[in-house]
C-alpha positions in Angstrom: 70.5 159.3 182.7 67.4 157.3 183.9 63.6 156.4 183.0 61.1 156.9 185.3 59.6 153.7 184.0 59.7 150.5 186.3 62.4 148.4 185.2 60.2 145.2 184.6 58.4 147.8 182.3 61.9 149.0 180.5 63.4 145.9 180.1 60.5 143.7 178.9 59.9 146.9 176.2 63.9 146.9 175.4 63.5 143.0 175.0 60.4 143.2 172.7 61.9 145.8 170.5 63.6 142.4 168.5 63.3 139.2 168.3 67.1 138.9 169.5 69.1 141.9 171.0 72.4 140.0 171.9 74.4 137.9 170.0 73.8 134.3 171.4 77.7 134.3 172.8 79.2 134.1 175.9 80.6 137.8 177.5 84.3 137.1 176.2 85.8 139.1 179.3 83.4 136.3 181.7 84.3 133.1 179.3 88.1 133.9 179.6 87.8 134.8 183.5 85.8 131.2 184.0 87.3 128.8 181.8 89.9 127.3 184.6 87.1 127.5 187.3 86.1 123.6 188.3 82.1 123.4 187.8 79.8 123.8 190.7 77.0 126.2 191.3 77.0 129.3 189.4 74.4 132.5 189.7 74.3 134.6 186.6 72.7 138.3 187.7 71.5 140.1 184.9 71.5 136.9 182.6 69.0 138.5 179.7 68.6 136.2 176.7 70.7 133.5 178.8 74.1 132.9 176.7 76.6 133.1 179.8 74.4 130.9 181.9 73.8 128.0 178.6 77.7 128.9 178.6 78.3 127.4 182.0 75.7 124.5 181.9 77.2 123.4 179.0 80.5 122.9 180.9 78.7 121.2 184.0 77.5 124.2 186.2 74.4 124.0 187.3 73.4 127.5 187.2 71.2 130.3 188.9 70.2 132.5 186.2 68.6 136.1 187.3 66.9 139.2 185.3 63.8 141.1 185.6 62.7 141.1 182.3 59.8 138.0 181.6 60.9 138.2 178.2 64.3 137.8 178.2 63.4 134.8 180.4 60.9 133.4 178.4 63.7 133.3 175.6 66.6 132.1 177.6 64.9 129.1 178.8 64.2 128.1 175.1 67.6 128.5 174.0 68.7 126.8 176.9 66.2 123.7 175.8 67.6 124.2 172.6 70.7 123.7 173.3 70.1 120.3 175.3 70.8 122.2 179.2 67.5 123.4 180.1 67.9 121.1 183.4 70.6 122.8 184.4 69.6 126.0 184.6 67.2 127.6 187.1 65.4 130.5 185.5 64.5 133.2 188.0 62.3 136.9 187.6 63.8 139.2 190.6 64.3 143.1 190.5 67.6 142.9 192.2 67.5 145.8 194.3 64.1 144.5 195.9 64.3 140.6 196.1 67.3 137.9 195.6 67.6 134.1 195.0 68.4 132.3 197.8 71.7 130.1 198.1 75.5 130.1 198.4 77.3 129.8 194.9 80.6 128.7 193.5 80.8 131.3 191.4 78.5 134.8 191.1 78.7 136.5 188.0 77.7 140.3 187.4 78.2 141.0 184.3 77.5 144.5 182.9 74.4 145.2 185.6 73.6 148.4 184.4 70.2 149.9 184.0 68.5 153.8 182.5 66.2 152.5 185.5 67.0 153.3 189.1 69.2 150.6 190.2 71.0 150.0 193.4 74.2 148.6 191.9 76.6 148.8 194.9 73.7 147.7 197.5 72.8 144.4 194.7 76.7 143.6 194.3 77.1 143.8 197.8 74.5 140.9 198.4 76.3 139.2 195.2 79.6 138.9 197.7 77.2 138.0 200.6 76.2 134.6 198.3 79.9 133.6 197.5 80.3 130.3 198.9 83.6 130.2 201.1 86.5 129.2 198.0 84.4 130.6 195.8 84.6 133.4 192.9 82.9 136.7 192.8 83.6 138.3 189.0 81.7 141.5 188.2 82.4 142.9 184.7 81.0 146.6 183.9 80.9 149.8 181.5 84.2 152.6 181.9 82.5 154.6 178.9 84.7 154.9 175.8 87.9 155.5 174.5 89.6 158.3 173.5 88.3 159.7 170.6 84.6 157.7 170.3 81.3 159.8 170.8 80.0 159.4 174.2 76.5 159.7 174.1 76.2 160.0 178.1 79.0 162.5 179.4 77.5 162.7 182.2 77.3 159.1 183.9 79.8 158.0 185.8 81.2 154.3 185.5 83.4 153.2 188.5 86.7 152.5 188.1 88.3 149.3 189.1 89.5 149.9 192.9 86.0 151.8 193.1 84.3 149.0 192.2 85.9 147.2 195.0 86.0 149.7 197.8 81.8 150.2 197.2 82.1 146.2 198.1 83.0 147.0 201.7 84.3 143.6 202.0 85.7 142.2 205.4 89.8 142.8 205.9 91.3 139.5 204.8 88.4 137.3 204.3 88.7 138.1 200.6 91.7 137.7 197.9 92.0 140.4 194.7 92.5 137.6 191.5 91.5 140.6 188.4 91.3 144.3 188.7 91.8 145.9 185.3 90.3 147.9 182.7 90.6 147.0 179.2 89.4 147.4 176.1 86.6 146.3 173.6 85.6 145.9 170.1 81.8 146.4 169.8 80.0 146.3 166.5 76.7 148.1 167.0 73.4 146.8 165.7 73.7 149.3 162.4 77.0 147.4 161.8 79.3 150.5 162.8 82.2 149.4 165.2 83.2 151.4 168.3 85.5 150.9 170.7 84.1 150.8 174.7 86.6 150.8 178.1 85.2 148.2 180.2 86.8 146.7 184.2 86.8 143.3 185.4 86.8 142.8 189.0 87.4 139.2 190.1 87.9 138.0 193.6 88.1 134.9 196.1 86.7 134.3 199.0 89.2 132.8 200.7 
C-alpha cells in the first residue's frame, strides 16, 4: 500500500506527528551483527532519529548517516551532540532512489528501508553494494510481516525473503561472501503499549 505524497512530504509529517517516534536504541538485530566489526567508515541509510549511527560513533566509526526527512535530521544531529559524537557523524538529506552520498564505506547499513511512499528498494540497495569498500560489510535488515497468528494489517505487501533479498542484489559471482541469511523473530511493543510479534531477515555479506 503506498501514498501518493512525496516522501520528503510523508516522512517529515510521520516525524512531526511526536516529539520522538523511536526509542533512542540501537536496531538490536544491527548492534549484534556489528559489535565484532573493527571501526572505520560506516553509512547508515534510512538513519531517522539517528540511534544506530550515535551507536557506531560512539564505538569509533565515523559515520555517514542518510534519510529524507529534515526532521528526523534536525533531531539526530542534536542527539548526536548530546551525546558528545556530533563530529563524527555526517548528517545527510537524500531521497535514495534519486540522489546518494558519495564514498566507499567499511560498513553500509540498511536497516528496515521501507517506505508507504514509492521507493526503489532493490535499485537503492543495489548502489548500497556498489559503496562497499573492498573487505568491507554490506548488512541489510527488513520487514517478513508477522507471525503466525498476529493481525496483519497489510496482506497484501509483499516482504522478500532472505535468498530474495540477495538475488535482487545481482551481485558479481565470487566477488562477494554470504556471512547472515536468516529470518527471525521480534518482540515489538507498539506505541499503545500492546506487544506483537514481527518476522524480520538479516542479510549480511562481505566483499571479499
Amino acid at each position: 500500500m503506498t501514498t501518493e505524497q512525496l516522501p520528503d512530504e510523508y516522512w517529515n509529517a510521520f516525524y512531526s506527528e511526536h516529539e520522538q517516534i523511536w526509542s533512542g536504541k540501537p536496531n538490536a538485530a544491527f548492534a549484534d551483527e556489528v559489535a565484532g566489526l573493527a571501526p572505520g567508515r560506516a553509512l547508515d541509510l534510512g538513519c531517522g532519529e539517528g540511534a544506530d549511527a550515535i551507536w557506531l560513533a560512539e564505538r569509533g566509526w565515523t559515520v555517514t548517516a542518510v534519510d529524507v526527512s529534515t526532521v528526523a535530521l534536525g533531531r539526530a544531529a542534536e542527539h548526536a551532540k548530546a551525546a558528545g559524537v556530533g563530529d563524527r557523524i555526517d548528517w545527510q538529506q537524500h531521497e535514495l532512489g534519486n540522489s546518494f552520498p558519495d564514498g566507499e564505506f567499511d560498513l553500509v547499513s540498511a536497516q528496515f528501508l521501507h517506505s508507504k511512499t514509492d521507493l526503489p528498494r532493490d535499485g537503492i540497495l543495489r548502489r548500497a553494494a556498489a559503496a562497499v569498500a573492498p573487505g568491507g560489510v554490506l548488512l541489510i535488515e527488513g520487514h517478513l510481516g508477522f507471525s503466525p497468528g498476529e493481525h496483519n494489517p497489510h496482506p497484501e505487501v509483499h516482504f522478500p525473503e532472505p535468498d530474495e533479498v540477495i538475488e535482487s542484489l545481482a551481485l558479481p559471482d565470487g566477488e562477494w561472501e554470504t556471512l547472515v541469511s536468516r529470518a527471525h523473530d521480534r518482540a515489538q511493543v507498539m506505541r499503545d503499549g500492546v506487544p506483537i510479534n514481527r518476522r524480520d531477515c538479516t542479510v549480511k555479506l562481505r566483499r571479499r
